[in-house]
N, C-alpha and C positions, 0 to 999 in steps of 0.2 A: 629450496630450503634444505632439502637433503644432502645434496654436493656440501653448502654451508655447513652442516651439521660433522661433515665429513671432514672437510679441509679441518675445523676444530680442533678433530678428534687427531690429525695424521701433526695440523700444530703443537698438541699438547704432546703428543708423544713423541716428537722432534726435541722440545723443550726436557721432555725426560729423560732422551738420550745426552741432553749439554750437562742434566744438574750432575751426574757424577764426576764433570771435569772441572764445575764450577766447584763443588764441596773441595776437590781435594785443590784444587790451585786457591781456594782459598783458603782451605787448612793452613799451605804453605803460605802461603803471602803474610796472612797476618799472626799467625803462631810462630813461624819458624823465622823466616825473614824480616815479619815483623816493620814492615814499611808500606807503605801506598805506592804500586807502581805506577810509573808515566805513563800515559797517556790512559787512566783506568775507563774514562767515562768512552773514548773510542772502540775498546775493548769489549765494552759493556753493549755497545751499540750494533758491531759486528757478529758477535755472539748471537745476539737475539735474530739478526739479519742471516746469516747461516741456516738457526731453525726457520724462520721463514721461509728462506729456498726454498730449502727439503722438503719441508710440508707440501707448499707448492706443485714443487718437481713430482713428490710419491702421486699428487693428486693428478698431474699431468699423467703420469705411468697408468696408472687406476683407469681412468678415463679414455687413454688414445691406445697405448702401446699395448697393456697385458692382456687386454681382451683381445685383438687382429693376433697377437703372439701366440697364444692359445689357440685359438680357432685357426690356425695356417698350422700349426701342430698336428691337432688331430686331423686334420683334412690330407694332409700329408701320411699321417700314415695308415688311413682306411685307405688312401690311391697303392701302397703295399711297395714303392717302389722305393729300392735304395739309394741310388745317385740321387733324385730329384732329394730325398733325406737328407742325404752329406751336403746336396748345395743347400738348401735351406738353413744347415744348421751352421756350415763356413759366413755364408749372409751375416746370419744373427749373432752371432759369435763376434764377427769383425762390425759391426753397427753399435751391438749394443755398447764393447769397450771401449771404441773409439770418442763416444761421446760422456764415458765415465768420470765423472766431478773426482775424485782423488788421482785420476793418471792425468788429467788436464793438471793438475796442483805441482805432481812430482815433476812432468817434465819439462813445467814453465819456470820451477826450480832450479833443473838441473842444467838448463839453456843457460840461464841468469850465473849459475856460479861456474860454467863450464867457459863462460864468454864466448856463447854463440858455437862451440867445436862439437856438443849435443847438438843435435837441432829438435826441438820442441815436439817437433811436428811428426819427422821423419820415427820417433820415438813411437809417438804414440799408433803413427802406423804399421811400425815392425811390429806392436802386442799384440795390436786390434789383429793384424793378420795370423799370429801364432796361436788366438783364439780361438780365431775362424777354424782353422785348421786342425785345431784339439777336439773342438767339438764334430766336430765333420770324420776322425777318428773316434773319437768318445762311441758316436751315432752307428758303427762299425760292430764299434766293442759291444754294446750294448744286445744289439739285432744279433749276432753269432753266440753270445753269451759266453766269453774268453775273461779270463781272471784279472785284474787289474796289476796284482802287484806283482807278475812279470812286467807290465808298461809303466809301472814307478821305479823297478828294479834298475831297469837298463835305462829309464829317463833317467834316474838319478845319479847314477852311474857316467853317463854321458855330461849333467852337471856340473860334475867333479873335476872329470876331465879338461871341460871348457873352461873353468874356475881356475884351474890349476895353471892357464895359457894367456887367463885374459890378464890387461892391464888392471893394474890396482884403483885408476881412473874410474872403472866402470862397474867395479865387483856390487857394491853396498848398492848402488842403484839401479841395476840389472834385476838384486833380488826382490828389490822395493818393488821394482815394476810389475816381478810376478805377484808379488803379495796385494798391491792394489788391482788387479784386473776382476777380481769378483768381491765387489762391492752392492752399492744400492740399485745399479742398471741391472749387472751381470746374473748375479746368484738364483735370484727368482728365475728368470726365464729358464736358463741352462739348467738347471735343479728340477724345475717343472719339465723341460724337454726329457730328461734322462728317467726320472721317475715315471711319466708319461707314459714312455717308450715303454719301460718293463713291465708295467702293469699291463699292457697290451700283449705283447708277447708272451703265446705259452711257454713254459716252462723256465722264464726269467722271473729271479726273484728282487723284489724293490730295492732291499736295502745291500743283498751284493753285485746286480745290476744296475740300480738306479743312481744310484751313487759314482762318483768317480771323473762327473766329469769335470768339476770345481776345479778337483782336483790335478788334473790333468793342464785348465786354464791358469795355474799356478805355474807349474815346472817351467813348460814351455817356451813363455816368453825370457825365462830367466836366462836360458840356453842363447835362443836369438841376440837378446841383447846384450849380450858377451861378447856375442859374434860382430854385433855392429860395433863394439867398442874395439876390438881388436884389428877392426879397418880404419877406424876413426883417429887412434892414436899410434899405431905401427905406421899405415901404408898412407893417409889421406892429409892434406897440406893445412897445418894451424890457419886459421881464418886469417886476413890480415889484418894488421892496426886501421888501415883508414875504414875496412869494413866494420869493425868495431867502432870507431869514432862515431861512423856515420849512422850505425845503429843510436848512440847516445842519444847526437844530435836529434834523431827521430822523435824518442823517447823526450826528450825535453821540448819539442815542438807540439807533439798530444800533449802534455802537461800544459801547454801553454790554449790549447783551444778550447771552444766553451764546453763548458761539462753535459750541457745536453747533447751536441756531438760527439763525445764524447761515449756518453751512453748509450745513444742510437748505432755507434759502431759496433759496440760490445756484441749490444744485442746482436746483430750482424752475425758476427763472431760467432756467437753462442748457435745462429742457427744452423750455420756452415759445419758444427760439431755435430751437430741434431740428422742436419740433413742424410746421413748414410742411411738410420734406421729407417726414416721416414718412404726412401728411394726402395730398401730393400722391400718393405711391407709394399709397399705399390705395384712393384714390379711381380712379386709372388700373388697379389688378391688378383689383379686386373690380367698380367700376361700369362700365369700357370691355371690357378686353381678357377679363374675365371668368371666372378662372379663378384658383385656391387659391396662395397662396406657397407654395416648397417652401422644404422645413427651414426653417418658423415659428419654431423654438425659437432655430435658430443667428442666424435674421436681427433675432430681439428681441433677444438676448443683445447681437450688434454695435450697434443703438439705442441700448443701455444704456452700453454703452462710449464710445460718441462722446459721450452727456452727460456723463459720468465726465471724461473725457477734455478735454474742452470747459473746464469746471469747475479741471483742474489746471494747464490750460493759461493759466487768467487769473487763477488765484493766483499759479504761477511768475510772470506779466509784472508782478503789482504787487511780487513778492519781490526780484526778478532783473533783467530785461530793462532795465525802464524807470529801476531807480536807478542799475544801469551806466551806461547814453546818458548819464542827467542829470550822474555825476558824471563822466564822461571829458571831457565838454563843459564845466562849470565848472571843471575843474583844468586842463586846455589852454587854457583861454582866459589863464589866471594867470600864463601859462611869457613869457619875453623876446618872444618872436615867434609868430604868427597861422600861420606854415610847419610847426609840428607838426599844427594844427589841419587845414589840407590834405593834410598826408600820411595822418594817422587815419585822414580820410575816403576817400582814395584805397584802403589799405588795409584795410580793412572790408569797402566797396563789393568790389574785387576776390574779396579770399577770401570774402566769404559766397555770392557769385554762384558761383566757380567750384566748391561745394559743394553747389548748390541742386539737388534731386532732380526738380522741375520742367522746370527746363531741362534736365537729362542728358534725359528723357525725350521731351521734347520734339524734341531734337537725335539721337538714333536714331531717333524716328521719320522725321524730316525726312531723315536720312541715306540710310533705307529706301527713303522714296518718291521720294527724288531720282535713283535709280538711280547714284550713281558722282558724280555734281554736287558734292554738298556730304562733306564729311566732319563727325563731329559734336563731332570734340575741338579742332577751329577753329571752332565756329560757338561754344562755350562762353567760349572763349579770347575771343573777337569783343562774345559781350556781355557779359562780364565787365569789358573795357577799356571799356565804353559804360557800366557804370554805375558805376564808380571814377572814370570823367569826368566823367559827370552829378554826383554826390555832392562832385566837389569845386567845381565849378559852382556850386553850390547850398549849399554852404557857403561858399564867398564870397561872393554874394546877402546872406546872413545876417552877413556880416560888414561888407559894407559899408552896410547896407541898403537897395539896391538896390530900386525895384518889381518884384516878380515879376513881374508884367502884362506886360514888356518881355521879359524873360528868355524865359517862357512863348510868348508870340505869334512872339519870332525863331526859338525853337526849332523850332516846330508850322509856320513859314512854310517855313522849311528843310525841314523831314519833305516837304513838301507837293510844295514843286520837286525832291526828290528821288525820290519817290513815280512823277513825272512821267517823269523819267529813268529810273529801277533796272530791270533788265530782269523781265518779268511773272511769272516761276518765282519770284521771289525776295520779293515785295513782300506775299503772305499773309501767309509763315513770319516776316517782318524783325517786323509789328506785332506778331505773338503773341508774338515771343519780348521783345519790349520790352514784353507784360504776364504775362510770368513771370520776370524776373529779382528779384521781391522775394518769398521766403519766410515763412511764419508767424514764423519766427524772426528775419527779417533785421528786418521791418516793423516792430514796438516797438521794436528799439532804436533802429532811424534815425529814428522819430518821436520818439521819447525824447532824442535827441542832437540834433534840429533844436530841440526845447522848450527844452532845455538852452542849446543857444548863444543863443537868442534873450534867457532869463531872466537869464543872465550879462552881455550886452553893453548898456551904458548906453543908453538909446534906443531899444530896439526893443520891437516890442510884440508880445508872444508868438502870439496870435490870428494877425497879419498876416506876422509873419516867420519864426514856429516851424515851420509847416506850409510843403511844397511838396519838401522833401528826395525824398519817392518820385516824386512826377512828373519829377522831374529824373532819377533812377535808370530811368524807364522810356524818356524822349523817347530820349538817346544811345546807347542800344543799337539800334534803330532805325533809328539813324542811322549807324552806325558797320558794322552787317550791310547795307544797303544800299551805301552806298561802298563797301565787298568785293568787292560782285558788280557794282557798274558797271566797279571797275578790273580783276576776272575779263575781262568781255567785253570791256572794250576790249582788254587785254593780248591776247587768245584774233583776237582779230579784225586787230589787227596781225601775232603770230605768222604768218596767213593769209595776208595781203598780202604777206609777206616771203617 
């Protein structure tokens, strides 16, 4: 009856995270556009299928994943040693995002519009592994107690650089990639490992230790997948036509068999996504730390639900999610003027951010360890306004077609002299929270409505200018929490003078 009472509660607050995209798409639909879109009742049907996943999924997480997460945490670090540290937190790092619902979305996208020259797959393993690896430095950073924003200084820096080299192919969705890797899997564990850690550690403190390494799971992958784009379109041979064909062919052969096989493969699917974390927790309880799971039954049970879970969550995005973006984006583009098209994005960006259970959580934490500094119903408010700016950014980019390459390097140059400036309490919490402002639910549709405006507007080419909507949702919050707290201190420093 409890679990029951549970799933409920994690439904209901799934369903609260859709009603801000529901209110403003249907602000627009019927005020603005003023017409019934096609296909509304499929729409309707995926949506609500979405919040079921999640629900689902969180309750699978609840049940199997956070409590072994936790407990291999602490266990790890009463044993005091720090390689056994870094591999555990490379492990979890590369598990949890490999089987992340928003990087499964973007790179089954960017396979589909790249015609196979992404590979899907290979994608999601270059993140998952630049995770691993962040955190496994993060877990470094943290334990010696060394400042962060030299390792954003010169990650960003290095950014720029790779940005400046890579194909214009890969840019928008390189950044996407970092901006989805700390979502609904990610942010809790990493967030809990680094916070964990400092509060353990003498003389580490939570919010300029604990903090940082979100952040960190941001940059990273951005770098990497520059890198794989700059082999994929310089050095490596366009896929050929017949292997294209034959993929079709594929593709219209599963459409052609029955829908319960159909399902039963998915599911498959879904596990083979699942399977890393599950591989990693096993191999840490049973071969290091040495000792039986407790309540086996209930932590299979939640396995089974995050597949489940997994599974409804990427039928609702092909039911739901993704033909909203496409068609709010093709019927905005249609209206007298481009000024609807900016305010959508403004409002989207806004309410889905200031709904996001990520950042609430993020932002009490931060409130906690701030002692009295921060409060967390402005720090929401803060990146909420940062990513309604970024998104409307970022859809003028799209409109006018603009290079991203410019857009991307001003913004990241900005972060960097600001980084320089922002007083050192502040410059953890600013990067993490500019890689939690995009939710499982927010992430398709802003990918869906970046593909959307690109396939509408004459000239642009979906690949180069559909992708980059979330990096821009991440760079301005960033930057917008930053500025906060330079004009805090100076304010606070004049008040003194005076």
């Amino acid at each position: 009856m409890n679990q029951l009472t549970a799933f409920w509660h994690l439904l209901l607050h799934a369903l609260r995270n859709l009603l801000p995209i529901v209110l403003v798409v249907g602000f627009f639909q019927f005020a603005v556009i003023q017409e019934v879109p096609p296909g509304l009742l499929s729409m309707v049907i995926g949506l609500f299928i979405v919040a079921v996943g999640v629900a689902v999924f969180l309750q699978g997480l609840e049940l199997g994943i956070f409590p072994i997460g936790k407990n291999l945490s602490n266990q790890f670090t009463q044993k005091g040693s720090l390689v056994l540290l870094m591999v555990f937190g490379f492990s979890l790092g590369f598990a949890a995002v490999v089987a992340e619902p928003a990087l499964i979305a973007v790179a089954s996208q960017a396979e589909l519009i790249s015609e196979g020259r992404i590979h899907g797959w290979t994608l999601r393993l270059l993140v998952a592994a630049s995770v691993g690896v962040v955190v496994a430095v993060g877990i470094v950073r943290t334990v010696l107690g060394q400042s962060l924003h030299w390792y954003m200084i010169v990650g960003y820096v290095l950014v720029v650089l790779v940005t400046f080299f890579a194909p214009e192919e890969i840019v928008g969705l390189a950044y996407d990639s970092g901006g989805v890797t700390t979502n609904i899997v990610t942010v809790p564990l990493v967030a809990a490992l680094g916070i964990g850690l400092a509060m353990s550690i003498r003389g580490r403190h939570p919010l300029l230790h604990g903090f940082g390494l979100v952040a960190l799971a941001v940059m990273v992958p951005m770098i990497t997948v520059q890198l794989y784009g700059i082999y994929v379109y310089r050095f490596a041979e366009a896929p050929a036509e017949a292997a294209a064909l034959a993929a079709a062919a594929a593709e219209g052969e599963a459409a052609a068999r029955h829908w319960l096989l159909v399902m039963v493969t998915d599911l498959l699917l879904m596990f083979r996504d699942v399977l890393p974390i599950i591989a990693v927790i096993l191999f840490f309880q049973y071969a290091v730390i040495r000792k039986p799971i407790a309540h086996l039954h209930k932590v299979a049970g939640g396995f089974v639900l995050v597949i489940v879970g997994l599974y409804a969550f990427v039928v609702g995005l092909k039911l739901g999610l993704f033909p909203v973006g496409r068609s709010m984006a093709a019927q905005l583009i249609q209206l007298d003027t481009f000024a609807w098209v900016y305010l959508f994005a403004f409002a989207i960006g806004f309410a889905t951010t200031m709904a996001e259970p990520a950042l609430m959580a993020i932002g009490q934490q931060a409130e906690e360890a701030a002692k009295g500094k921060l409060q967390a119903s402005r720090i929401r408010m803060l990146v909420a306004l940062g990513v309604a700016i970024g998104l409307t950014v970022g859809v003028h980019r799209i409109i006018t077609g603009d290079s991203i390459h410019y857009y991307i390097m001003g913004g990241y140059i900005l972060v960097i002299v600001l980084t320089w400036l922002a007083p050192k309490y502040i410059i953890p919490l600013a990067f993490d929270l500019g890689g939690v402002t995009t939710s499982e639910v927010t992430v398709p549709l802003v990918t869906a409505l970046g593909i959307g405006l690109a396939s509408s507007i004459e000239g642009r080419n979906v690949l180069i200018d559909g992708f980059g909507l979330i990096a821009f949702a991440s760079i301005f919050p960033i930057l917008t929490v930053m500025l906060y707290a330079i004009y805090v201190e100076r304010f606070k420093q004049e008040g003194a003078s005076a």
